[in-house]
C-alpha positions as semicolon CSV with decimal commas, in nm:
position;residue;x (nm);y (nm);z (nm)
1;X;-2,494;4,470;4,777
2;X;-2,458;4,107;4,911
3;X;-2,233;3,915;4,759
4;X;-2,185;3,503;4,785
5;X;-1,882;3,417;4,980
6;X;-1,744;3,240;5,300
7;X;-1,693;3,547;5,420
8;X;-1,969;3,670;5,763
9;X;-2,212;3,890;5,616
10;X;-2,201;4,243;5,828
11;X;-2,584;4,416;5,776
12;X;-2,570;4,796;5,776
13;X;-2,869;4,989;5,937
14;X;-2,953;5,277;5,879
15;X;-3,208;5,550;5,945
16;X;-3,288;5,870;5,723
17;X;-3,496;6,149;5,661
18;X;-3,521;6,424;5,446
19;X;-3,128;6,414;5,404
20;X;-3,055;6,285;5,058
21;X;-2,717;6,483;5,060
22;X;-2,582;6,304;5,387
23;X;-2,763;6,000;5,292
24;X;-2,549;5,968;4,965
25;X;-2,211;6,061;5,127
26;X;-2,230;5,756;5,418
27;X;-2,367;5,502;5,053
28;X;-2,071;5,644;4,894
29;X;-1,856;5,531;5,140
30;X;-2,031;5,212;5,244
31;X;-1,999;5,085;4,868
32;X;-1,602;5,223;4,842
33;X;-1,558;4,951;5,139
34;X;-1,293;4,644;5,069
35;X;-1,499;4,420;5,299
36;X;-1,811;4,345;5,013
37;X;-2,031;4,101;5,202
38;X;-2,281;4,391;5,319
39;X;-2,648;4,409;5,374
40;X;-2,802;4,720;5,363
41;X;-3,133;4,799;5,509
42;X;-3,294;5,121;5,529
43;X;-3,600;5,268;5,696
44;X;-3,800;5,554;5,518
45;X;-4,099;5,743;5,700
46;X;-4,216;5,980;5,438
47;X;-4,269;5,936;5,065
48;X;-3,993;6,223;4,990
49;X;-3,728;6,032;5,167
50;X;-3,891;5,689;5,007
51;X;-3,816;5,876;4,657
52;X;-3,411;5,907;4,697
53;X;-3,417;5,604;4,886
54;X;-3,530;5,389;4,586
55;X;-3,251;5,522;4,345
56;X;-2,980;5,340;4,546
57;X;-2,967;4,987;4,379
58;X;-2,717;4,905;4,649
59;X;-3,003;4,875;4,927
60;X;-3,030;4,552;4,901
61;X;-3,432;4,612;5,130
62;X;-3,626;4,951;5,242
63;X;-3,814;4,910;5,528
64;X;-4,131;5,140;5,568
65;X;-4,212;5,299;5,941
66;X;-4,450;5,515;6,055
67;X;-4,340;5,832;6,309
68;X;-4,531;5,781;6,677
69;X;-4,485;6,133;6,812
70;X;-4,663;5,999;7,108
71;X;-4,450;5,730;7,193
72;X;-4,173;5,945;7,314
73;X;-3,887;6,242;7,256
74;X;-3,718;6,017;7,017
75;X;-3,964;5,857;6,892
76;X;-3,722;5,759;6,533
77;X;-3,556;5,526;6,776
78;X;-3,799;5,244;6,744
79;X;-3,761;5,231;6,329
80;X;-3,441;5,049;6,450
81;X;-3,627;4,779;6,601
82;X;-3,831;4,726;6,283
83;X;-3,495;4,715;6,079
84;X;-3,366;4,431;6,321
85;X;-3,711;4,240;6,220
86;X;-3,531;4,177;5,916
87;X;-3,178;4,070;6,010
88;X;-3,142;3,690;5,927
89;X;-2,816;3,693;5,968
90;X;-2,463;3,804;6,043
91;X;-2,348;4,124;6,226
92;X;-2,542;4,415;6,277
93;X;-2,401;4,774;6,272
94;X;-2,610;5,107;6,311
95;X;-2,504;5,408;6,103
96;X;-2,740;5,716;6,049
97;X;-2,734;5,927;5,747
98;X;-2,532;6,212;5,886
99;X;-2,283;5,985;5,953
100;X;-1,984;5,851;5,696
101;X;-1,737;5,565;5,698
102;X;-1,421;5,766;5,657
103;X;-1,165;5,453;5,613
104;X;-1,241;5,186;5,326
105;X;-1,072;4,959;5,533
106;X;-1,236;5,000;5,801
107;X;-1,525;4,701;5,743
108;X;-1,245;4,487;5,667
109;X;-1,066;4,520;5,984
110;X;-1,327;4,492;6,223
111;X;-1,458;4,189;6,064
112;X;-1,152;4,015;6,179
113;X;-1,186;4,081;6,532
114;X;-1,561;4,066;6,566
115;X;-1,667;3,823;6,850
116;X;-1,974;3,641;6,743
117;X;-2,075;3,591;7,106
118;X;-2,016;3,937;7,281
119;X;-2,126;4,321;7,210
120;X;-1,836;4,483;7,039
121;X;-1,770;4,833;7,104
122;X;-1,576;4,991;6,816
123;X;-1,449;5,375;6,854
124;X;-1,656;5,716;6,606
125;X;-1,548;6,013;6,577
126;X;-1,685;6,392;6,633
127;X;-1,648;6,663;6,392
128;X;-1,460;6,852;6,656
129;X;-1,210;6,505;6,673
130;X;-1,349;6,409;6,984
131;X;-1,330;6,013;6,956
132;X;-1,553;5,790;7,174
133;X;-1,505;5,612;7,376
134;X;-1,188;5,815;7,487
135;X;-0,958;5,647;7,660
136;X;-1,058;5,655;8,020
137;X;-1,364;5,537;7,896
138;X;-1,227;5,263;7,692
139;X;-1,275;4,938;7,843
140;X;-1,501;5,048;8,127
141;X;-1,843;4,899;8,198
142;X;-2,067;5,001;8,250
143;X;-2,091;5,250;8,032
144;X;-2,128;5,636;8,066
145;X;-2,391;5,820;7,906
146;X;-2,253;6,059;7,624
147;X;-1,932;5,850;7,588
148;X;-2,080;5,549;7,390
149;X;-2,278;5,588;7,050
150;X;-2,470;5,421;6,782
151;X;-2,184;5,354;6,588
152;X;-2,002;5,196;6,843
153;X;-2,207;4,912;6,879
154;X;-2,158;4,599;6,662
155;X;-2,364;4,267;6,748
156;X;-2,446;3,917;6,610
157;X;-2,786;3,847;6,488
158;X;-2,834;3,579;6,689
159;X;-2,889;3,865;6,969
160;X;-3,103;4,079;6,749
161;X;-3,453;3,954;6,889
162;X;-3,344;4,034;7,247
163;X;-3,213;4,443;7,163
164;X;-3,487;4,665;7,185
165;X;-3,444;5,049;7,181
166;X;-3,677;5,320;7,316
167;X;-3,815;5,595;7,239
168;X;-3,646;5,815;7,520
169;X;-3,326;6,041;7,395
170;X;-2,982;5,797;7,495
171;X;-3,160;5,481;7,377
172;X;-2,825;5,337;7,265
173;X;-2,657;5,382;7,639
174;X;-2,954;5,213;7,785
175;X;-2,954;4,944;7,500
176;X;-2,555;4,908;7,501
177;X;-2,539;4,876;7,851
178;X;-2,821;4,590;7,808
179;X;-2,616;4,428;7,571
180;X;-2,317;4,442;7,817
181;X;-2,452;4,302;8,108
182;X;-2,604;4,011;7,888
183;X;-2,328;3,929;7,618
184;X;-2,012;4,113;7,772
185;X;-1,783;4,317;7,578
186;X;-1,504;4,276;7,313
187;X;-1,341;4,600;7,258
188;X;-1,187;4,698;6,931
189;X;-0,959;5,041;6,910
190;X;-1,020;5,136;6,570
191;X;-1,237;5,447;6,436
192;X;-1,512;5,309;6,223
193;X;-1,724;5,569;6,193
194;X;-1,724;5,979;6,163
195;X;-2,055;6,161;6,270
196;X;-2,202;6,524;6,079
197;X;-2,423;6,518;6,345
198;X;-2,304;6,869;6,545
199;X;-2,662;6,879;6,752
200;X;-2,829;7,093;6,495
201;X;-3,099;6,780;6,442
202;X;-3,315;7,035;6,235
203;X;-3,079;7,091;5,957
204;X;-3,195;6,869;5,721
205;X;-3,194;6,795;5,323
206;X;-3,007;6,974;5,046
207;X;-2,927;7,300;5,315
208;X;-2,767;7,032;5,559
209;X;-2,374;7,097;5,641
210;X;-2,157;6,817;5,554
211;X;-1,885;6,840;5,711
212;X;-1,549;6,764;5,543
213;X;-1,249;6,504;5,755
């Protein structure tokens, strides 16, 4: 999906598996974006998740991991560090596949205010409308455990070498605060993403809720 322009290239991670319904919504709404320049990379651990994978010509590559269920609770976190490996350039934003850009604009705007040399912390949003950070949160670091996210965390490339997740459940809190202390912060009040994800981490595939804005 990259296209050759002046413009700073923003690469979109993004984990899935076995959730070709969810998977499709957040491409949908990647490619509907009016910001173009985008990389997107992809990690696949089975062949059935491989198979939908492939049919987006939009991925621009597919990265292949293996799942460790020795190396921790969560052990999915460490495909992200294998999707870094291939960031050359750019920004880096982390979106899972029960997640959606709800805004087409929303690439556009951030890409405006994105400071090349700090961690910025954007806002997502719940399916129960609970946005994070909230607002006592908002400009607070460190930060607090269940009020920072994934989403929320938007960094240059030139960092991507030094962010390394876990395999522990929170591994973004513990890698976002990282990033903090290291980079500082540039906060930006706008709602990039919206999460599916309601806790129900089982409910997967074509019997997976989507849940409407």
């Amino acid at each position: 999906m990259t296209t050759q322009n002046t413009k700073p290239l923003l690469n979109v991670l993004i984990r899935t598996n076995n959730r070709p319904k969810g998977f499709n919504r957040l491409i949908e709404s990647i490619e509907k974006q009016s910001f173009t320049n985008i990389r997107i990379i992809v990690s696949a651990d089975n062949a059935e998740t491989l198979e939908y994978v492939k049919d987006y010509d939009c991925v621009d590559e597919i990265v292949e991991v293996k799942r460790d269920n020795n190396a921790g609770r969560s052990p999915h976190n460490l495909y992200l560090n294998d999707l870094l490996k291939q960031v050359k350039e750019g920004f880096v934003i982390i979106i899972d596949d029960d997640d959606h850009v709800p805004d087409r604009y929303a690439f556009s705007r951030i890409m405006k205010e994105l400071d090349p040399e700090k961690l910025n912390v954007v806002r997502m949003k719940w399916p129960n409308d609970r946005v994070i950070p909230e607002d006592e949160y908002f400009e607070q670091v460190p930060f607090t455990r269940k009020h920072i996210g994934m989403p929320c965390l938007v960094f240059h490339s030139d960092f991507a070498d030094l962010v390394k997740f876990d395999a522990q459940r929170a591994a973004d809190f513990r890698a976002a605060n990282k990033m903090a202390e290291v980079f500082g912060v540039n906060w930006i009040d706008y709602i990039v993403v919206n999460t599916g994800n309601k806790g129900n981490t089982g409910a997967k595939a074509e019997n997976w809720d989507i849940v409407d804005d």
